[in-house]
C-alpha positions as CSV (number, residue, x, y, z in Angstrom):
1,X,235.1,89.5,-187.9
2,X,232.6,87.3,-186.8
3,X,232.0,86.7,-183.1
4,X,232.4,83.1,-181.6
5,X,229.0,83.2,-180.8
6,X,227.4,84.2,-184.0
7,X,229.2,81.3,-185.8
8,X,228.0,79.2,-183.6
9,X,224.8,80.5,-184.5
10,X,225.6,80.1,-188.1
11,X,226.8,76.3,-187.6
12,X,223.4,75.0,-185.5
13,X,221.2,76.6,-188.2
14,X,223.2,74.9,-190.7
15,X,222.9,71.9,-188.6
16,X,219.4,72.1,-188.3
17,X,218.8,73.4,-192.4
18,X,220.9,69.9,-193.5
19,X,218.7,67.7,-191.4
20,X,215.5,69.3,-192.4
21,X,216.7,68.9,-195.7
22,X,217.8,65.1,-195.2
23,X,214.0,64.4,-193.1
24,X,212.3,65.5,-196.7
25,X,214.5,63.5,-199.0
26,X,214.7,60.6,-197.0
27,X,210.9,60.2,-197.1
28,X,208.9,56.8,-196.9
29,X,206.2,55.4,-198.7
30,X,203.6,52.8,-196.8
31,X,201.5,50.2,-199.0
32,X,199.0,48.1,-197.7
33,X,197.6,45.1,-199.0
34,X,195.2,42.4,-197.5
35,X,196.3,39.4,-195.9
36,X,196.2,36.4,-198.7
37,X,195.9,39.1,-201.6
38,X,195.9,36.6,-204.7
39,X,199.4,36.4,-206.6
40,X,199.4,39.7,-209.0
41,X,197.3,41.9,-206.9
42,X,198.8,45.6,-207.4
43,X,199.8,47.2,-204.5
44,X,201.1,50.5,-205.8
45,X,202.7,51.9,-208.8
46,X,206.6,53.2,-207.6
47,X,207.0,55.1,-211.1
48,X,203.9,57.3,-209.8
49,X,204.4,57.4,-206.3
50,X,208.1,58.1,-206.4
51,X,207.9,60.1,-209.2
52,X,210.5,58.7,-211.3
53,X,211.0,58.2,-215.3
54,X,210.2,54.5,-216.3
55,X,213.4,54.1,-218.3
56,X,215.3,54.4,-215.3
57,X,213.7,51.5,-213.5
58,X,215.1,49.0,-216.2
59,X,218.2,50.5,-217.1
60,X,219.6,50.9,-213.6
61,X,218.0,47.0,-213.1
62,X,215.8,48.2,-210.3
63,X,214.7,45.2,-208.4
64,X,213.8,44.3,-204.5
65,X,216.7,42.7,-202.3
66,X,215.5,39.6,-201.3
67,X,215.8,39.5,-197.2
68,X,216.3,36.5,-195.3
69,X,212.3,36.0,-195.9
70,X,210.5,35.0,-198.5
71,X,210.2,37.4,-201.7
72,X,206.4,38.7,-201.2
73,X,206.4,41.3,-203.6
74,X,207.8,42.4,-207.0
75,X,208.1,45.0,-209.2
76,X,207.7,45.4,-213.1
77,X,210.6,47.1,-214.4
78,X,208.3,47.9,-217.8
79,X,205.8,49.4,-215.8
80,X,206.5,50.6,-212.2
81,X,203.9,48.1,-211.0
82,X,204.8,46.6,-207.6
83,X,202.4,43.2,-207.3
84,X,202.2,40.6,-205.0
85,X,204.6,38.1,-205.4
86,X,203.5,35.4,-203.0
87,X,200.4,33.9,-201.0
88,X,200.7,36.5,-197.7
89,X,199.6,34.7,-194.6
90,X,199.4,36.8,-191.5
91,X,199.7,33.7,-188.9
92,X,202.9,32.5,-190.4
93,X,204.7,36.0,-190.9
94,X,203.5,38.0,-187.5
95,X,201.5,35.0,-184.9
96,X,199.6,36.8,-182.9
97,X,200.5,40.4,-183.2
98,X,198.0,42.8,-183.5
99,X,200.0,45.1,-185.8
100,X,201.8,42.9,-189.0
101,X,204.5,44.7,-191.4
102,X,206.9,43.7,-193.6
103,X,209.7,46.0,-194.1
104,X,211.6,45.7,-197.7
């Protein structure tokens, strides 16, 4: 029979095992574009970078949740392709903040 302490053992490397595990599969992607990026510009391909199979994109009707901003990017079920949607201005979206994201 096990002592207390070596299950406790057992239950903080489990512990520690699950959130490695949840850190990797929980990864995230960053894309950059340039501030007023014409309407189409590519900014990455999701298929690629997430490695995922194309038919799942359309089937499952992938698309971006629109926020309580404007839609500035979209995504080609057909292709993967996440493009520009709309003109980016940096003034209107961050002022005068040095560093200017949008999260989606």
């Amino acid at each position: 029979m096990a002592s207390k302490g070596q299950s406790r053992f057992w239950v903080w490397i489990s512990v520690y095992f699950l959130c490695w595990l949840w850190n990797i599969a929980g990864g995230q992607l960053v894309y950059s574009v340039s501030e007023e990026a014409n309407t189409g510009t590519t900014v990455g391909n999701l298929v690629k970078d997430f490695n995922l199979n194309i038919q799942d994109l359309e089937v499952r009707g992938f698309h971006i949740v629109p926020g309580p901003n404007k839609r500035y990017f979209d995504v080609n079920t057909k292709t993967g392709i996440l493009h520009v949607r709309e003109r980016i201005d940096r003034e209107e979206i961050c002022e005068q903040n040095i560093k200017c994201s949008l999260t989606f």
